[in-house]
Structures are given as structure tokens and as C-alpha cells.
C-alpha positions as CSV (number, residue, x, y, z in Angstrom):
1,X,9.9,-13.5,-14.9
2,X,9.9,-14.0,-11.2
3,X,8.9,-11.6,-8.3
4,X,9.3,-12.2,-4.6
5,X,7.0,-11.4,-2.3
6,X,7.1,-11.4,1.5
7,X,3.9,-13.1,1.8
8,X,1.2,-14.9,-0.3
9,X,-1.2,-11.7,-1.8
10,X,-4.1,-12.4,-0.3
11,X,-6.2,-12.7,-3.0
12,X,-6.9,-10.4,-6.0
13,X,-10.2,-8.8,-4.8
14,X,-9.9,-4.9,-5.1
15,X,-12.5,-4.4,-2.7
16,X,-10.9,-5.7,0.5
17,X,-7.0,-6.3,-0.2
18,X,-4.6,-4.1,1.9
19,X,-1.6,-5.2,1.0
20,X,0.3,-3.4,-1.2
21,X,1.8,-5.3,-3.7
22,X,-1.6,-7.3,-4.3
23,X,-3.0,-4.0,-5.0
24,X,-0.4,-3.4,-7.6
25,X,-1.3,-7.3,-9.5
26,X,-5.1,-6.0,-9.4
27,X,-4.2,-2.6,-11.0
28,X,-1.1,-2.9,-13.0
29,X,-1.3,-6.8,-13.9
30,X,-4.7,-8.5,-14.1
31,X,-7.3,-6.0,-13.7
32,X,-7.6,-2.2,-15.2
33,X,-9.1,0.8,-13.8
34,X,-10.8,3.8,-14.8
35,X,-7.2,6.1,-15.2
36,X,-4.0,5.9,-14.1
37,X,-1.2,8.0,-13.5
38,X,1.7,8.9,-15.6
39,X,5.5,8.7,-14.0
40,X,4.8,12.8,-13.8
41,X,1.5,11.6,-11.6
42,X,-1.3,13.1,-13.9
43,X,-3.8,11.1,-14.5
44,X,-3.8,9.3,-17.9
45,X,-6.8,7.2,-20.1
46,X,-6.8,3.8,-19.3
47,X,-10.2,2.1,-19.3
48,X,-11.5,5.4,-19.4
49,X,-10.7,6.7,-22.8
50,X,-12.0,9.9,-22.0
51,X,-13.8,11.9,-18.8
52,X,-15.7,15.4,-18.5
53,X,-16.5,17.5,-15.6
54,X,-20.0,19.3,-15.6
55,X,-19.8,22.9,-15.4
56,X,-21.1,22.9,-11.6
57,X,-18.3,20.1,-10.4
58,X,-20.8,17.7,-9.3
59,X,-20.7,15.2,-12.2
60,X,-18.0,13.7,-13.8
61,X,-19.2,11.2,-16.8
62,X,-16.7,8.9,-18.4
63,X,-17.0,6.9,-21.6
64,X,-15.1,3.4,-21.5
65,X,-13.3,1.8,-24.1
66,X,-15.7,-1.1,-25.7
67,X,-12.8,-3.4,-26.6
68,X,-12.2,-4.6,-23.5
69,X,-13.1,-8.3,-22.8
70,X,-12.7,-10.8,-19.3
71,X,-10.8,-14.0,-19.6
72,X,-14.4,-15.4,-20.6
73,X,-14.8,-13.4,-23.1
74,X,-17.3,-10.9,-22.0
75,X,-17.2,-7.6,-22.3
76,X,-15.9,-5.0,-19.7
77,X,-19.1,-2.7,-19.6
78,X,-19.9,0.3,-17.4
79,X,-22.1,-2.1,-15.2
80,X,-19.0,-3.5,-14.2
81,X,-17.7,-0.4,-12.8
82,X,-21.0,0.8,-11.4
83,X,-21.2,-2.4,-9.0
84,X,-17.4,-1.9,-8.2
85,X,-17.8,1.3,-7.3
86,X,-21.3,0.6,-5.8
87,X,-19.9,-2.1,-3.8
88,X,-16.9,-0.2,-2.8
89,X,-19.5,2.8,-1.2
90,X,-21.3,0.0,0.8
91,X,-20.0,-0.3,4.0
92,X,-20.9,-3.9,4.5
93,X,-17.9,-4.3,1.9
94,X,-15.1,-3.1,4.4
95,X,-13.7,-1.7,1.0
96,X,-10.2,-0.4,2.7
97,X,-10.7,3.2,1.0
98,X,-14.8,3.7,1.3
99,X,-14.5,7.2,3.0
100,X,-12.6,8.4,-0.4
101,X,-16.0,7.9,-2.1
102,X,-18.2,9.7,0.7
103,X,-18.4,12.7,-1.4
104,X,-20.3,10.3,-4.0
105,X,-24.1,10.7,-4.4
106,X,-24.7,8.2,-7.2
107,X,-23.6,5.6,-9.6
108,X,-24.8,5.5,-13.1
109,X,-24.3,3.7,-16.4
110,X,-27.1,4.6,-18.5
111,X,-25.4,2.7,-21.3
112,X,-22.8,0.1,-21.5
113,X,-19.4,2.7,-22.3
114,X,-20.9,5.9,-20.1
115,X,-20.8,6.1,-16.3
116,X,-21.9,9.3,-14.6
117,X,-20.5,9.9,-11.0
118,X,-22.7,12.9,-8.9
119,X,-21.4,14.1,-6.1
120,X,-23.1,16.1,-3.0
121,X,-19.9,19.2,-3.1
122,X,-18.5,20.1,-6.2
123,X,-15.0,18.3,-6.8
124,X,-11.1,20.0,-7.9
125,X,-9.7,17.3,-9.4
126,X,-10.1,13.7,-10.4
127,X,-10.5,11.5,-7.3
128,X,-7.0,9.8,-6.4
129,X,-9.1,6.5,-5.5
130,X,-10.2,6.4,-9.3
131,X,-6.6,5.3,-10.0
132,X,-6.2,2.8,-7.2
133,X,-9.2,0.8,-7.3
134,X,-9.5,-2.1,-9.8
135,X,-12.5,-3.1,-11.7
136,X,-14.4,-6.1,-10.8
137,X,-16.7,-8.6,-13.3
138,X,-19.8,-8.1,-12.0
139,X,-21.3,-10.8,-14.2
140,X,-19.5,-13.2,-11.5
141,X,-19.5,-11.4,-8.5
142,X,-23.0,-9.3,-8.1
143,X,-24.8,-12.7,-7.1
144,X,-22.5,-12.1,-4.0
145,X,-23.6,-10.6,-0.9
146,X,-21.1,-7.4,-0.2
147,X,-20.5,-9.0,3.3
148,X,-19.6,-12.0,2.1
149,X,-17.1,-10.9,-0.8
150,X,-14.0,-11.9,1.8
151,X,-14.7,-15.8,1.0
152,X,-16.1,-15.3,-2.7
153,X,-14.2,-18.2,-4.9
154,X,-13.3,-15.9,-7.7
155,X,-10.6,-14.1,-5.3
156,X,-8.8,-17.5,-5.3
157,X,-9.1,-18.0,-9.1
158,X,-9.8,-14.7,-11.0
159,X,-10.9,-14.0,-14.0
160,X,-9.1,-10.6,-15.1
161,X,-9.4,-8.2,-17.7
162,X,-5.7,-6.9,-18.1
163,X,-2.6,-6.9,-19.7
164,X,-2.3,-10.7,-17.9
165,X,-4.5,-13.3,-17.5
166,X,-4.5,-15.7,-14.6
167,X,-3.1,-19.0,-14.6
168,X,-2.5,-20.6,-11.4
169,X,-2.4,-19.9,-7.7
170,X,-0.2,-22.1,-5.4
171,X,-1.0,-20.6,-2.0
172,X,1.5,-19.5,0.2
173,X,4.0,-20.3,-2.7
174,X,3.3,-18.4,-6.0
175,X,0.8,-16.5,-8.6
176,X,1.3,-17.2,-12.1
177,X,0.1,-14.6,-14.9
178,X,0.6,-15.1,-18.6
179,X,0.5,-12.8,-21.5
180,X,-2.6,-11.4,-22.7
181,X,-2.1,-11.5,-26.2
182,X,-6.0,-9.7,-27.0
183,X,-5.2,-6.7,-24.7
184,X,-5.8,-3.4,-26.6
185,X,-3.6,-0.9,-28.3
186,X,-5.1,1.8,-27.0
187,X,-4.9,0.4,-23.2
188,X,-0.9,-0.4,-24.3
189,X,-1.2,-4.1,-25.6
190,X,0.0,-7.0,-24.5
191,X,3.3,-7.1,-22.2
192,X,6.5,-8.3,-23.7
193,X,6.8,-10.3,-21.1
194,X,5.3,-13.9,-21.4
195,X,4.8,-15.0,-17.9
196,X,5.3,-12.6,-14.3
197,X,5.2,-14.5,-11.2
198,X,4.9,-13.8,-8.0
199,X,6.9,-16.5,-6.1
200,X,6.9,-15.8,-2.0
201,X,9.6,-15.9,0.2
202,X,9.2,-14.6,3.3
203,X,13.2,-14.7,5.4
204,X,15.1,-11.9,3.3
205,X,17.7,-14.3,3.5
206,X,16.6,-17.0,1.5
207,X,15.6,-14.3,-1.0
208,X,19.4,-12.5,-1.3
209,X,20.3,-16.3,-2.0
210,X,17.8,-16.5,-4.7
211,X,18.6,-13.7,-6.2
212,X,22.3,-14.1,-6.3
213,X,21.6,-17.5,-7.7
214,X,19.1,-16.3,-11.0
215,X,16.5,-18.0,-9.1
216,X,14.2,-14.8,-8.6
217,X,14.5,-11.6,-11.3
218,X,12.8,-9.0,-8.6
219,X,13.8,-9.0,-4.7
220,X,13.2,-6.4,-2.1
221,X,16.5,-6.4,-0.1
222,X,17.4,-5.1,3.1
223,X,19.6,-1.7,3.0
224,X,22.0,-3.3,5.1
225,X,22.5,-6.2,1.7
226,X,22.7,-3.2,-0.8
227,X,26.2,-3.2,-1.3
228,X,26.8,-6.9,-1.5
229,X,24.3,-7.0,-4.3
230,X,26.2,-3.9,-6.3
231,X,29.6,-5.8,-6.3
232,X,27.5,-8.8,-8.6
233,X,27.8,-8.0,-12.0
234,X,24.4,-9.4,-12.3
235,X,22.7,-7.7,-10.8
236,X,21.0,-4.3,-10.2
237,X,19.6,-2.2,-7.6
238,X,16.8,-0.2,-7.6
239,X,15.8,2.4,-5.0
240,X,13.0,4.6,-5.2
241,X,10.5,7.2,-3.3
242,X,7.4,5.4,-1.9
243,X,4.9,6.7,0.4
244,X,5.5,3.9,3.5
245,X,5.9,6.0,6.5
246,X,6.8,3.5,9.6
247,X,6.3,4.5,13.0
248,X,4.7,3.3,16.3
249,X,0.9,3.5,16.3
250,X,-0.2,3.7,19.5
251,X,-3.7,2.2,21.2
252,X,-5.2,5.4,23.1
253,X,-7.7,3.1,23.6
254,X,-5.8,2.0,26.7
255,X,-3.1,2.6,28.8
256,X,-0.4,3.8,28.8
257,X,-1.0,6.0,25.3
258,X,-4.2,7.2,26.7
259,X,-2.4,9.7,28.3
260,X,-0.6,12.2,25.7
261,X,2.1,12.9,28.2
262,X,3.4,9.3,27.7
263,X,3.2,9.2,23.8
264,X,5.0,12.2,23.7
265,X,7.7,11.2,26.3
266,X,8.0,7.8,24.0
267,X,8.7,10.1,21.3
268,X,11.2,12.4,22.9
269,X,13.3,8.9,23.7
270,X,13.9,8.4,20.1
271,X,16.9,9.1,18.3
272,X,15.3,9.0,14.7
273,X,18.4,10.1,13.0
274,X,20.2,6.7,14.8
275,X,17.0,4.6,13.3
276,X,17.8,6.4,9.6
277,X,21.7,5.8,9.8
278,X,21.6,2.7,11.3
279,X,18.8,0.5,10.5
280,X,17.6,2.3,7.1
281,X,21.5,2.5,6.3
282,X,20.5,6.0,4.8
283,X,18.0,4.8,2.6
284,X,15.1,6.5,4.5
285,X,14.6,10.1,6.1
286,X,12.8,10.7,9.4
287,X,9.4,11.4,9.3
288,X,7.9,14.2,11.2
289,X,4.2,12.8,10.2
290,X,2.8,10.7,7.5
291,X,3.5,12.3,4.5
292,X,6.9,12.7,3.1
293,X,8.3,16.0,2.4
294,X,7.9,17.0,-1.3
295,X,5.1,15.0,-2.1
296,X,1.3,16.2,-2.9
297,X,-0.2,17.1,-0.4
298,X,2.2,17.5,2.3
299,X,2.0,19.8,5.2
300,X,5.0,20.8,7.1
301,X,5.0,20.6,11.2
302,X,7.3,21.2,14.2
303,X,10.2,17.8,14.8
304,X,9.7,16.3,17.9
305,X,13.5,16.4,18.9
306,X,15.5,13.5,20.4
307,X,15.3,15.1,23.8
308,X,15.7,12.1,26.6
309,X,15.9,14.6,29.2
310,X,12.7,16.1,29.1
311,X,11.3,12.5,28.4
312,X,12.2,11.6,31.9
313,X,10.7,14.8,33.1
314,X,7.2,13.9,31.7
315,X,7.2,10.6,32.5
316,X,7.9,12.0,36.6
317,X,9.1,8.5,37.6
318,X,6.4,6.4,36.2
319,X,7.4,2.9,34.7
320,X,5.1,1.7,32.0
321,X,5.0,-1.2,30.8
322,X,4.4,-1.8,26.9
323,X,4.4,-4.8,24.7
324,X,5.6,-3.9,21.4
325,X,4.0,-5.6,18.6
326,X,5.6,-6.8,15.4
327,X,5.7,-8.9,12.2
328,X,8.8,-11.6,11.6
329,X,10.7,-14.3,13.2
330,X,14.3,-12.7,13.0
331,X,16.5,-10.5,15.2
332,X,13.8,-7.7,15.3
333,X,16.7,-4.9,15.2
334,X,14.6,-2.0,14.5
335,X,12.5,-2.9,17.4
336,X,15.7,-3.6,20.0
337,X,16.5,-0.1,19.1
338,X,13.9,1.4,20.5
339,X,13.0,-1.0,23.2
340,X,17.2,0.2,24.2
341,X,15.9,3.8,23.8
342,X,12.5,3.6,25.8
343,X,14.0,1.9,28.5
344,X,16.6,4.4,29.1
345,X,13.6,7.0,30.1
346,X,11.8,4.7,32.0
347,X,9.6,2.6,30.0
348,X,9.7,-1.1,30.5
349,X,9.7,-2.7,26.9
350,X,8.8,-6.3,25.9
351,X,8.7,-6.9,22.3
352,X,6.7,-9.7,20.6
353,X,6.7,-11.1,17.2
354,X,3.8,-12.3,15.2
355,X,3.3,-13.8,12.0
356,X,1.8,-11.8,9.6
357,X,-2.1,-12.5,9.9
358,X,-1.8,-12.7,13.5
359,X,-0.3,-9.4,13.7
360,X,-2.6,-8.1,11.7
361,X,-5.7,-9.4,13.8
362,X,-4.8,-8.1,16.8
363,X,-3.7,-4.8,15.4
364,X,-6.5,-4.2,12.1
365,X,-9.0,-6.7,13.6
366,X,-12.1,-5.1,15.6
367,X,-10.8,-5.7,18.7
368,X,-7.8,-3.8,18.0
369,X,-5.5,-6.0,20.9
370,X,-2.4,-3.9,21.2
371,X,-1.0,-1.7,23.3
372,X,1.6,0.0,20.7
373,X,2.8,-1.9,17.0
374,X,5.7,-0.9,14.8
375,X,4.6,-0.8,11.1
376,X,5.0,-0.1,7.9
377,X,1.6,2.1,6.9
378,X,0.9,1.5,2.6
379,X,-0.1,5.2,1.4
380,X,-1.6,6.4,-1.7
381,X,-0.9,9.4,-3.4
382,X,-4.4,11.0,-2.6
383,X,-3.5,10.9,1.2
384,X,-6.7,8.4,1.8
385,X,-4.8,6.6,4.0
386,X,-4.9,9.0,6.7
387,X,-8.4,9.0,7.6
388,X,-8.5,5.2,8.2
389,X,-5.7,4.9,10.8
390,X,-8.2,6.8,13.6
391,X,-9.6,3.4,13.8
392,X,-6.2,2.0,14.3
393,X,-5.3,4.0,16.8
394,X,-8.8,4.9,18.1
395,X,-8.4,9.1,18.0
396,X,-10.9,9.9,15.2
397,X,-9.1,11.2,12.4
398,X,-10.2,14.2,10.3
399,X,-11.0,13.4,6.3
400,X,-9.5,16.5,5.0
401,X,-5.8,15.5,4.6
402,X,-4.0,18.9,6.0
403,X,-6.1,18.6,9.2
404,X,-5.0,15.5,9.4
405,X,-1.8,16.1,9.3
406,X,-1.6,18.3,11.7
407,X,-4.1,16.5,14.1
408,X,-1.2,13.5,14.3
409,X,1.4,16.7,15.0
410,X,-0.7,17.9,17.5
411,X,-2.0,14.9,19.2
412,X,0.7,11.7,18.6
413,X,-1.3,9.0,18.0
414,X,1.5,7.7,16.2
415,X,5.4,8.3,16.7
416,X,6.5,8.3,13.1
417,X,9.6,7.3,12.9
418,X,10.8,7.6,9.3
419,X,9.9,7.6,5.4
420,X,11.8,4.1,3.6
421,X,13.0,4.1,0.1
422,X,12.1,1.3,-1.3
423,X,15.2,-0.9,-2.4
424,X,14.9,-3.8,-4.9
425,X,17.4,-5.9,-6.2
426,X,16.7,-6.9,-10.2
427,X,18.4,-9.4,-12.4
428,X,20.5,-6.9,-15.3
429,X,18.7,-9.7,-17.7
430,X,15.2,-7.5,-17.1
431,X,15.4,-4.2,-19.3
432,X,12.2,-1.2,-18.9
433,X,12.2,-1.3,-15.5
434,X,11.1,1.5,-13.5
435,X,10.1,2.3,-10.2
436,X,8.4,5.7,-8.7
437,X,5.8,6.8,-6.3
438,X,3.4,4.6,-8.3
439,X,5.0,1.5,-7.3
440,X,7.3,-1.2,-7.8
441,X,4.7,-2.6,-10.9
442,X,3.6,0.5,-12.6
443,X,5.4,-0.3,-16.1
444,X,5.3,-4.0,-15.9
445,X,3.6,-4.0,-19.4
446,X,7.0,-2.8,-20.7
447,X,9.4,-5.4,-19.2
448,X,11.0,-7.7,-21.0
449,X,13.5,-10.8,-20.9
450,X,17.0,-10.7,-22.5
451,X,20.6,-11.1,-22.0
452,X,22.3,-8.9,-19.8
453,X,23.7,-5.7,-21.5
């Protein structure tokens, strides 16, 4: 079974991948964690067959399953998760989602199924970040230094302890992953399928093509291709919620977007509703802030209107000039769209493309070498993604989601723009697919290969 990917994953280390659908492979494919969520988004046994909170909510012990082995054959112990999660706290890591765990006193496995997590404030709830982070072999990985885990070998050639085991990685070209015939019944079993690979193609052309030719089972199309792949018999589409909230994050680092006046007056230039109709073809809604409406956690807050008016007003005059960052090597639509509407207020707008990694340098990387970047932002369910993107932008963020929230309302260190549905086209010869807020991956396990219906 084939899956296309934009770009190659970037390895399969849980501590330091971003991207989203490599976070998926750790959690869903090759690795396990502690729980995981069910399609109704409770969380659900996984290597964790069971979990208790003290009466105080400060300690929360776990007892692991036992029959859980690595592709070398040894065991999945409670070691393993304590240097995981150890690692994860340590900031020399530059684990992704380290301020999730700040809350966390200590790590303990005082026997090789029991871990015991203390915490300094007692805790509602299971930590969302329990669910997204993937276990690591500490057997191959602790004689690694935590600042050094970015060029360790085994994120090139893993050794796993999911429902598939690694076979191959081509970079830049594909992942292969075959069955694991030892996985446990209780943890679900082996897949039904034999082999999922992740093949990358990164024009959306070249993947419609592939698709419509059986070449690729799984392709995430553009809205615009949606109804040419409906009228093939052959094929399917899928759309579903995601939290992927794409705006314009701004450097207040610098000019112009030190100055609030100007992010606003950016934002008042937008027509968001255009953006949704035309470039998302409806498969999107705006977004007022980073959270979509509906899902945990969200707070509601006052639209920004499309109001060009008053974005000439603020801007009294004043021309600046921005360079628009973004990622591809195409026709850049979304980005002429509001290059067209900034520069009817007054803005002068250049827009430049980068590849992927260079994009992600000069926006992620320390020196943070932007002046504003159109983006995609991956979320996770427990809202730890909000915290994080105060270094992006470089207005401190609070940790407490609400105030978040409201701080990006308030203060516009990013002009969301709107909330995608994600849209993938599938081969009808794949049956047990579905696709939610947990991602595109969640039920992989129950895929499986057949003639169409």
C-alpha cells in the first residue's frame, strides 16, 4: 500500500520530528505510546494497559504491557519510557513539545512494567502529550548525548516496536514498513496490511497523475482537483477536520510587525471569506485564532473584519515593505492573493519561495530570518502547540491554552487566516479507512487490500 508524502519524513525520532505525518509513522506505524485516543478522543490502553491517579493528583503510575518486544527482540520495558520521557524534559533535546511536560517533577520505573510520573501541581486529566509522543529503545539510544540525538544513526534505520517493522529507507524517495506478524492482541495485532509505504512526491501534480494511474493508494489533493477525482470510479475522497490553522506569522522581532498598528492594518486588508471560497474551494473555514471552533479547548474571540478602509487609516500613508515567505516552486496562489490585498492598503509585497528546509531555517532556525511567513501550523489536540509559536514570532506566549488564545486576539502576532480540511484522495481498492482529528494514520492497523467494491 502506497502513501504520498510531500516531503521525505525526516527521520523517525519522536524526540525532535515536527512534521506531521512522521509523527503519525512514529505513533500509529512503527513505534507505540503510552495511550491513545479513541475516534471519540478519550484516551484508550495502548502500551499502557492500565494507569491510576493518586488521591492528591500528583502521581499518575502506569503498568505496561510485558509482551512487547523491539525488532531485536528485546523487550519494551519501563526504562524505555523513562529515558523517552527523561530525554523529552531535557532541554538539550529541543524535544518540539518539552514545555507539555514542565509540570513533571520525576521519572520513575522502579520495575520493568511500572512507571510513576510526579508532578509539582496536581493534574485534571491525562496529559494530551502522553498520546503524541512515541517510545524510544533506550537500549540503542541512551549511549547518546540528548544534544546530539538530531544525527544519531538509528533515526535513519530504526528499530521499532509497533504494529510495523522497518525495512528500508530510500531518502528523499520512500519508507518501507512491513507487517509485524508478533504484535500483540491486546495492543490490536498485526495490520492486515502487508507492506505501507510512504513514497514522496512533492508537485501535487505528479501525485493527481499517480493516483489516477493506481500508482499511489493515498494522496492529499488540492481542493481545487476534488471534483476531477469524484468523477473516477476508482477512486475516493476523503475530507476530514484537522487542527492545521494557516495564517501569517509575523516577526515582531523587526519591522514592520513590531508595531501592532501594522499587523492589525495587514489583517484588516484580508478578505478571509475570498481565501476560504477561493483558494480552500470551501473546504476550510476562517480562522479567528488557532483553534478551530468546536474543538477542545477552544475559546471564542472578536473577527477581525475585512475592513480595507480603516486599514488605510492605520497605516496613515506609510508604505512597508514585506517579503513574504513561503514553501513550493508553483504559482504561489494563496500568497498572490494576499500580496493583491496588502497592496491595495499600502503595503509593498514581494513574495519568495523556498524549499522546504530552507524555509524552515530561516523561519524555525534560531535566527528566526523573516520578516512575515505563510504556513501551515501542525496542532495537537492538547493545544501544546500554542506555547511554542512565541518563539516563532518572538511575543512570549502564555502556557495556559485560553490565555493564549486570547493573547493572539489581543496582540496579532499571527493573522490567521483559516482552518483546512484535510482532503485525501484513496484508491476504492483500500477498505477501513478513516480519518479524524487524530489524523490521516490513526486506524492504519485496520486497512486492508482488495478489489474495489
Amino acid at each position: 500500500m502506497l502513501f504520498a508524502s510531500g516531503a521525505d519524513l525526516q527521520g523517525m525520532n519522536a524526540l525532535i520530528t515536527r512534521m506531521p505525518l512522521a509523527k503519525q509513522v512514529q505513533r500509529y506505524v512503527l513505534l507505540t505510546t503510552l495511550v491513545r485516543y479513541d475516534s471519540t478522543l478519550a484516551p484508550q490502553p495502548y502500551l499502557a494497559r492500565t494507569w491510576a491517579w493518586s488521591g492528591d493528583g500528583r502521581t499518575l503510575t502506569f503498568h505496561l504491557h510485558t509482551d512487547v518486544r523491539w525488532q531485536d527482540g528485546v523487550p519494551t520495558t519501563a526504562r524505555d519510557v523513562q529515558w523517552t520521557l527523561e530525554a523529552a524534559r531535557d532541554p538539550a533535546t529541543g524535544y518540539p513539545r518539552a514545555d507539555d511536560l514542565a509540570n513533571v517533577t520525576s521519572v520513575l520505573a522502579p520495575n520493568d512494567s511500572t512507571l510513576v510520573l510526579r508532578f509539582f501541581r496536581r493534574t485534571r486529566g491525562l496529559p494530551d502529550v502522553l498520546t503524541d509522543l512515541a517510545i524510544l529503545p533506550s537500549h540503542l539510544l541512551d549511549s547518546v548525548p540528548h544534544d546530539r540525538l538530531r544525527q544519531a544513526d538509528w533515526n535513519e534505520h530504526p528499530v521499532g516496536n509497533g504494529p510495523f517493522r522497518f525495512v528500508a529507507h530510500d531518502p528523499h524517495r520512500r519508507w518501507v514498513f512491513a507487517r509485524n506478524p508478533d504484535f500483540p492482541a491486546d495492543l490490536g495485532g498485526p495490520p492486515k496490511l502487508d507492506r505501507f509505504i510512504v513514497v514522496v512526491v512533492d508537485e501535487s501534480t505528479a501525485k493527481l497523475a499517480a493516483l489516477e494511474g493506481g500508482e499511489l493508494d493515498f494522496a492529499g489533493i488540492n481542493a481545487a482537483h476534488v471534483a476531477f477525482v469524484r468523477r473516477d470510479p476508482h477512486l475516493a475522497v476523503l475530507d476530514y477536520p484537522m487542527i492545521f490553522p494557516y495564517g501569517i506569522v509575523f516577526n515582531t522581532r523587526r519591522p514592520p510587525f513590531d508595531d501592532r498598528s501594522v499587523r492589525l492594518a495587514a489583517l484588516l486588508a484580508l478578505d478571509r471569506e475570498e481565501i476560504v471560497a477561493g483558494y480552500a474551494f470551501g473546504f476550510a473555514q476562517v480562522a479567528d485564532g488557532p483553534v478551530p471552533p468546536g474543538e477542545p479547548g477552544y475559546v471564542p474571540v472578536p473577527r477581525v473584519p475585512f475592513a480595507p478602509d480603516s486599514a488605510r487609516r492605520l497605516l496613515a500613508g506609510r508604505r512597508p515593505e514585506v517579503e513574504l515567505l513561503t514553501v513550493g516552486s508553483g504559482e504561489a496562489a494563496l500568497e498572490q492573493m494576499i500580496q493583491a490585498r496588502m497592496a491595495s492598503v499600502g503595503f509593498k509585497v514581494s513574495i519568495r519561495q523556498l524549499e522546504n528546509g530552507a524555509f524552515t531555517d530561516r523561519v524555525n532556525g534560531p535566527r528566526h530570518d523573516f520578516t512575515a511567513a505563510v504556513t501551515g501550523i501542525p496542532g495537537d489536540l492538547g493545544l501544546g502547540f500554542l506555547a511554542p509559536l512565541g518563539q516563532l514570532t518572538g511575543m512570549p506566549v502564555p502556557a495556559d491554552p485560553a490565555a493564549a488564545q486570547r493573547l493572539f486576539s489581543r496582540e496579532l502576532p499571527v493573522a490567521w487566516l483559516y482552518h483546512p480540511r484535510g482532503v485525501n484522495g484513496m484508491n476504492r481498492r483500500i477498505h477501513g479507512v478513516r480519518m479524524d482529528l487524530r489524523g490521516e494514520l490513526a486506524t492504519v492497523v485496520r486497512w486492508e487490500a482488495g478489489p474495489p467494491p
